[in-house]
C-alpha positions in Angstrom: 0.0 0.0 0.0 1.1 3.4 -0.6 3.1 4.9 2.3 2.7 8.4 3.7 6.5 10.3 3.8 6.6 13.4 6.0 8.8 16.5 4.7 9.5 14.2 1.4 12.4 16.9 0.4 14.7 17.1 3.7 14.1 12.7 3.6 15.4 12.9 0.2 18.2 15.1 0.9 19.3 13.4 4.2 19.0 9.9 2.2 20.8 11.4 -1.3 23.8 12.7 1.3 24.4 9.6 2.8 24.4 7.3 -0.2 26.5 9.6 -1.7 29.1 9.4 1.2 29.1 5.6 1.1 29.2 5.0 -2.8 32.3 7.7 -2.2 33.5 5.8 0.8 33.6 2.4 -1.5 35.2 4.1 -4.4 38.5 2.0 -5.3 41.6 2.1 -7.8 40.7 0.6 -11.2 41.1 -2.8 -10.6 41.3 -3.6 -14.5 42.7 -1.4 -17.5 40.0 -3.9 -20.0 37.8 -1.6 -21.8 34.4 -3.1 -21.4 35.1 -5.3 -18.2 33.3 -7.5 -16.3 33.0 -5.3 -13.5 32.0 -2.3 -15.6 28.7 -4.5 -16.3 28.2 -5.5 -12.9 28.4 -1.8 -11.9 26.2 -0.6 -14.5 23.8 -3.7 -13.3 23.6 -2.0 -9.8 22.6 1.2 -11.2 20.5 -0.5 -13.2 18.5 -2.5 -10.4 19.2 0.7 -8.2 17.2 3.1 -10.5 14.4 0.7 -11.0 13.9 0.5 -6.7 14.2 4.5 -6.4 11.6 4.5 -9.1 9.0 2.2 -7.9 9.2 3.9 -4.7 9.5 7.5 -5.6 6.1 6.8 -8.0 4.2 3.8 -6.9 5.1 3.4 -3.3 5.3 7.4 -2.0 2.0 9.4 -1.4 4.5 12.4 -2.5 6.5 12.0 -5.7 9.1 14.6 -4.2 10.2 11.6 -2.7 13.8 10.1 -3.8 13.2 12.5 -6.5 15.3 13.0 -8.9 17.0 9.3 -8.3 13.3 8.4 -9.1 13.4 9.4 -12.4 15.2 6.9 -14.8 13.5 3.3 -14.0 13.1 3.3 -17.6 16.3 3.3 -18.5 17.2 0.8 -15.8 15.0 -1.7 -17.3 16.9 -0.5 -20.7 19.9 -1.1 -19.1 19.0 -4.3 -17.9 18.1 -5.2 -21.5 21.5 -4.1 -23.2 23.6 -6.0 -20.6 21.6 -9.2 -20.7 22.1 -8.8 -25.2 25.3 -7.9 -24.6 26.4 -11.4 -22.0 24.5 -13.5 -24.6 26.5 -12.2 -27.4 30.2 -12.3 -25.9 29.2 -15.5 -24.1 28.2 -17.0 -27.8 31.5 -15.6 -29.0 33.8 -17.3 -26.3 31.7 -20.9 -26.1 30.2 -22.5 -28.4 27.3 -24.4 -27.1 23.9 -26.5 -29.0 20.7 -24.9 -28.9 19.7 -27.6 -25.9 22.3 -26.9 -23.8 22.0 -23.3 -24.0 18.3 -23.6 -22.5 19.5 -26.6 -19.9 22.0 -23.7 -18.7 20.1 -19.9 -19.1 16.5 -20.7 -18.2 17.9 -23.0 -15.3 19.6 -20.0 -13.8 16.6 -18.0 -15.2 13.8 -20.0 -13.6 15.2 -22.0 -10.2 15.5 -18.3 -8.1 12.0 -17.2 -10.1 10.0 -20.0 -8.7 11.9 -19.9 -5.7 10.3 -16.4 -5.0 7.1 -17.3 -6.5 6.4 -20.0 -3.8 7.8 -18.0 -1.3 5.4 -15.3 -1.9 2.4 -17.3 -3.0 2.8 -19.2 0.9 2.9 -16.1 2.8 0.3 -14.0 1.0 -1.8 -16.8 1.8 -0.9 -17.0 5.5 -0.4 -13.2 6.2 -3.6 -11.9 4.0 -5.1 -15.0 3.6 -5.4 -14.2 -0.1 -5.1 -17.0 -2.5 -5.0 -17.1 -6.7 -6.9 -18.7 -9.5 -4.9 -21.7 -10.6 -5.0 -20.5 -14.2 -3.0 -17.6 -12.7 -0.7 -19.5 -10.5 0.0 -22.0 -13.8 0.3 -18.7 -15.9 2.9 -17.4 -13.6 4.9 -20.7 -13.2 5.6 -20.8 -17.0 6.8 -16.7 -16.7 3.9 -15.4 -18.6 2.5 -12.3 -17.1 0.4 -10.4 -18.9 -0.5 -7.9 -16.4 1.2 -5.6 -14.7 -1.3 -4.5 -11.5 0.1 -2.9 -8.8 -2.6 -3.7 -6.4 -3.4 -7.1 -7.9 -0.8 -9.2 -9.5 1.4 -11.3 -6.9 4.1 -9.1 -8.2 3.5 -6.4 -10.8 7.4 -5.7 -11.9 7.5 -9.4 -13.3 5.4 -8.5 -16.6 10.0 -7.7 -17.6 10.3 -11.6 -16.7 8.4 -12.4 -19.8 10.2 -10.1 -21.8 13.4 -11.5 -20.9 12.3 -14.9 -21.1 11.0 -14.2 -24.9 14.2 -13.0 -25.4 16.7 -16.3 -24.1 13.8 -18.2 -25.9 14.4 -17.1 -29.4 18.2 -15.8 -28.8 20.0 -19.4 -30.0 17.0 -19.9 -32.8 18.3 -16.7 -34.3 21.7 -15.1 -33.1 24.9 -16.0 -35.8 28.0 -15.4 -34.5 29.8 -14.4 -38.4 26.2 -12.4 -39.1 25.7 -11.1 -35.8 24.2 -7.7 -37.0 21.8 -9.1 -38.8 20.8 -11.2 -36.1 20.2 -7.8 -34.0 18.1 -6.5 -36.8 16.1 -10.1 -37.4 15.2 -10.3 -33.3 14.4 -6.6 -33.4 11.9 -7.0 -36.9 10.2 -10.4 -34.5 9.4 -8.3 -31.7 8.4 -5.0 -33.6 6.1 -7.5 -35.8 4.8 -9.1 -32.9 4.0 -6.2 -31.1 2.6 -4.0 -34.1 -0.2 -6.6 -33.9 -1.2 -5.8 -30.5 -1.4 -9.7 -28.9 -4.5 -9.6 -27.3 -2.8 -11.7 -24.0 -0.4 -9.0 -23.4 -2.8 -5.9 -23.9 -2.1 -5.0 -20.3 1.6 -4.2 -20.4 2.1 -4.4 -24.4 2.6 -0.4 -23.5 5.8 -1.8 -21.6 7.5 -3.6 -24.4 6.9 -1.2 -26.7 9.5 1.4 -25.0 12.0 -1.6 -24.6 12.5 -2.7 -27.8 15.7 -1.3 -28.9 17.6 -2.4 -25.9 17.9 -6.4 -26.3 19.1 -6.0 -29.4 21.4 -3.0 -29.8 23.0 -5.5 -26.6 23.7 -7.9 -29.3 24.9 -5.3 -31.5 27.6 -4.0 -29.1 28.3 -7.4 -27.9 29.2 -8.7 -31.8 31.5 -5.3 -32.5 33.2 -5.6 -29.3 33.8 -9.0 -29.3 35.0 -9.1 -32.9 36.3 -5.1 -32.6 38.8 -4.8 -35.3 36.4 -1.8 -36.3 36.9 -0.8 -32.5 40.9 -1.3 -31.9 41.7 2.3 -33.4 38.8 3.8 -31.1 39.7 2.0 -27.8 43.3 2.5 -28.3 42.3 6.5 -28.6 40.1 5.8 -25.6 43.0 4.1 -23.8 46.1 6.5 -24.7 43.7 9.5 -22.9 42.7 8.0 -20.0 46.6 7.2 -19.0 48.2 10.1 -20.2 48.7 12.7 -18.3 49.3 15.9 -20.2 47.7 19.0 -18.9 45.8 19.3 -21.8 44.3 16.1 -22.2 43.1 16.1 -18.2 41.5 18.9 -18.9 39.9 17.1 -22.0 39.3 14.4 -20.6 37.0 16.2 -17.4 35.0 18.7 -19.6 33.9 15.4 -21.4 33.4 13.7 -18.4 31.0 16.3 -16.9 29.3 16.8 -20.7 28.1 13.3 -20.5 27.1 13.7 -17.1 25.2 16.6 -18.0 23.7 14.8 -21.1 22.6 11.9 -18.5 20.6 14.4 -16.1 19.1 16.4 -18.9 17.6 13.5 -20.7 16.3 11.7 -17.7 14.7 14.5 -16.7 13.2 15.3 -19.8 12.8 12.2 -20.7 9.4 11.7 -22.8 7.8 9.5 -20.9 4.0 8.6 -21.8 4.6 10.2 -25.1 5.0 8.2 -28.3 6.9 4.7 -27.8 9.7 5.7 -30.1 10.1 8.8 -29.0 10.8 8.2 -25.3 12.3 4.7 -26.4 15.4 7.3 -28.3 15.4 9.3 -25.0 15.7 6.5 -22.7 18.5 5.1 -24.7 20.3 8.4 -25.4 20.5 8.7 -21.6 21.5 4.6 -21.5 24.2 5.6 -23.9 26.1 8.6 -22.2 25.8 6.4 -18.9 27.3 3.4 -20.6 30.6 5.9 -21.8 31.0 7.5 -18.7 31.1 4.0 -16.9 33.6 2.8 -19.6 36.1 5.7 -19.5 35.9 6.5 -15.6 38.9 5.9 -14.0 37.8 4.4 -10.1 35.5 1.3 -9.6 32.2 1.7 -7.8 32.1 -1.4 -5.5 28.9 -0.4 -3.6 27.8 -0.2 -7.2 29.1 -3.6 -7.9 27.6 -5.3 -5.1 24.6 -4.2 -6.3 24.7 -5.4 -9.4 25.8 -9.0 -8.0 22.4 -8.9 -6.7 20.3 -7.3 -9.2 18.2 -10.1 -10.7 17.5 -11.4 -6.8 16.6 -7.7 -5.6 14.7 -7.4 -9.0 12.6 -10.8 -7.9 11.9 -9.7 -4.3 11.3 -6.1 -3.6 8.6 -4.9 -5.2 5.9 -7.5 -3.1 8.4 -6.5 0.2 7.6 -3.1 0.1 4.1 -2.6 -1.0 2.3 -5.9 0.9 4.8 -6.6 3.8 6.5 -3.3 4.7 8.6 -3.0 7.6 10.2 0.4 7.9 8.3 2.9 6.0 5.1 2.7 8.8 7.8 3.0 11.8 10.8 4.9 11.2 11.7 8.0 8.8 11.6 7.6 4.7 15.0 8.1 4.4 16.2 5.4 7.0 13.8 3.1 6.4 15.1 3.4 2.3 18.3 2.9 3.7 17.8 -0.4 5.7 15.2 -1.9 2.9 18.5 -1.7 0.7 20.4 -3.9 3.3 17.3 -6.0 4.0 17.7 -6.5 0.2 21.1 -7.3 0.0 20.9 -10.0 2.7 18.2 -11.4 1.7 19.4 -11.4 -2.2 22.5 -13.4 -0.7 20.1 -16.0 0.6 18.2 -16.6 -2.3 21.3 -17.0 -4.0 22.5 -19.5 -1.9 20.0 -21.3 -1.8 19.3 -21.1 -5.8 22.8 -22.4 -6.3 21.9 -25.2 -4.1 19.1 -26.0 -6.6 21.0 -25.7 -10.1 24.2 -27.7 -8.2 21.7 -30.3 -7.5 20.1 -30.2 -11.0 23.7 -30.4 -12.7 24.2 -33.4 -10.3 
């Protein structure tokens, strides 16, 4: 239910100050000179999962949209940014292994589905012993096989899931259709599926078909960027340019270096803010990603790794799976203690209890391998 925040601006200061001073606080030498790392992508999946909680919050959650504003802003283009990394890992992971079609799904949906249906059962038992509020079994069979048409709020057993389907659409037709020598081409065939699918307006996803239309782009431009980095021959020049600034020291090409590093950052905040949203799909699709794009180059040419960040993003899918049903149905903090703390603690709570499910998870695939 939605929760009442007192002074919503001083919350959101006092809580903006302090995550501030830890994410500073965890800020560490550059662990790796690669140019695309693997903890660039697990940073940029923290801000991802990151912006989509300040956003469900801020706008769903808060009686006062001042709220965690303006970290509220950009769930959008967390869910974008979601969508480019997951392209992206399919793409370079097709490029270093080659696997069949059957052992790709044995290994993705298994990772995919064991924590999913972990969560689903976990929720389905205690809204049923807490609220005493059960589900058709057309809707708990629906939501077993990751089809979720709706995206209710008050509703659904967990309104943010409607992206599971979108995801699992994706890893579904991903080995049917990627080529690893035509690898652009398979961007722009996925893309033309989904558009065509979606232009006919599936009666089964009318609910949230408003969703997918604004994510489109992402999956697939992941695919894109995953093929020309993989196979950058195109991209040597470019990264070596990239490279030979970053370490160099002159005067001149610090100074360089910091007025584009602040342009992008500008870039970022001006487009999230004016961001299009609820205007036509394309339009605030472009905005989304032009704001997905300057945050992907500012991640790649910083110079510091963001370990809170990275933490995050170790987390993200679990987080993504369990907080939206924690905060609206079972709140803890929000009723008893200050916005700003109780924001604070939910994103330990979250933490700690992403670690379990992943523990537990692991236990499951370990088994299934065995």
């Amino acid at each position: 239910m939605a929760i009442l925040v007192n002074s919503p601006v001083i919350s959101t200061y006092i809580f903006i100050i302090i995550f501030l001073v830890v994410v500073l606080a965890t800020i560490r030498r550059k662990g790796t000179q690669e140019f695309f790392s693997a903890t660039v992508s697990q940073e940029l999946k923290g801000l991802a999962i990151l912006m989509i909680v300040f956003g469900h919050i801020g706008y769903f959650l808060a009686n006062d949209h001042r709220f965690l504003f303006p970290l509220s802003i950009s769930a959008g283009v967390g869910v974008n940014l979601f969508l480019l990394l997951s392209g992206y890992g399919l793409a370079t992971s097709s490029f270093r292994q080659t696997i069949s079609i059957k052992q790709f799904y044995q290994k993705r949906l298994l990772k995919l589905f064991t924590p999913f249906w972990l969560v689903l059962v976990f929720f389905l038992a205690l809204d049923y012993f807490v609220w005493r509020h059960t589900y058709s079994w057309a809707y708990i069979t629906r939501s077993f096989l990751g089809l979720f048409p709706s995206a209710d709020l008050s509703t659904d057993l967990n309104s943010p899931l409607w992206y599971f389907s979108l995801i699992l659409f994706y890893y579904l037709i991903f080995p049917l259709f990627f080529s690893k020598k035509y690898y652009y081409l398979s961007a722009l065939l996925i893309y033309i599926i989904s558009y065509v699918l979606l232009r006919n307006d599936p009666s089964y996803f009318v609910n949230v078909i408003h969703l997918y239309k604004v994510h489109l782009l992402a999956f697939p431009l992941g695919l894109l960027l995953g093929g020309l980095y993989f196979k950058r021959s195109a991209l040597n020049k470019l990264i070596k340019i990239v490279k030979d600034i970053l370490h160099k020291t002159s005067p001149s090409r610090i100074i360089s270096y910091y007025i584009f590093f602040f342009t992008l950052l500008l870039v970022v905040g001006y487009t999230a803010y004016h961001s299009n949203v609820d205007t036509e799909p394309l339009k605030e699709q472009l905005t989304s990603l032009l704001t997905l794009l300057a945050i992907l180059i500012v991640f790649l040419i910083k110079k510091f790794d963001l370990k809170l960040f990275s933490l995050f993003g170790w987390y993200s899918y679990e987080i993504y799976l369990l907080h939206w049903p924690i905060l609206y149905r079972y709140d803890l903090f929000y009723k008893y203690l200050p916005a700003w703390l109780a924001t604070i603690l939910y994103l330990i709570l979250f933490i700690i209890l992403s670690w379990l499910l992943k523990r537990v998870s692991s236990l499951f695939v370990y088994k299934s391998k065995g």
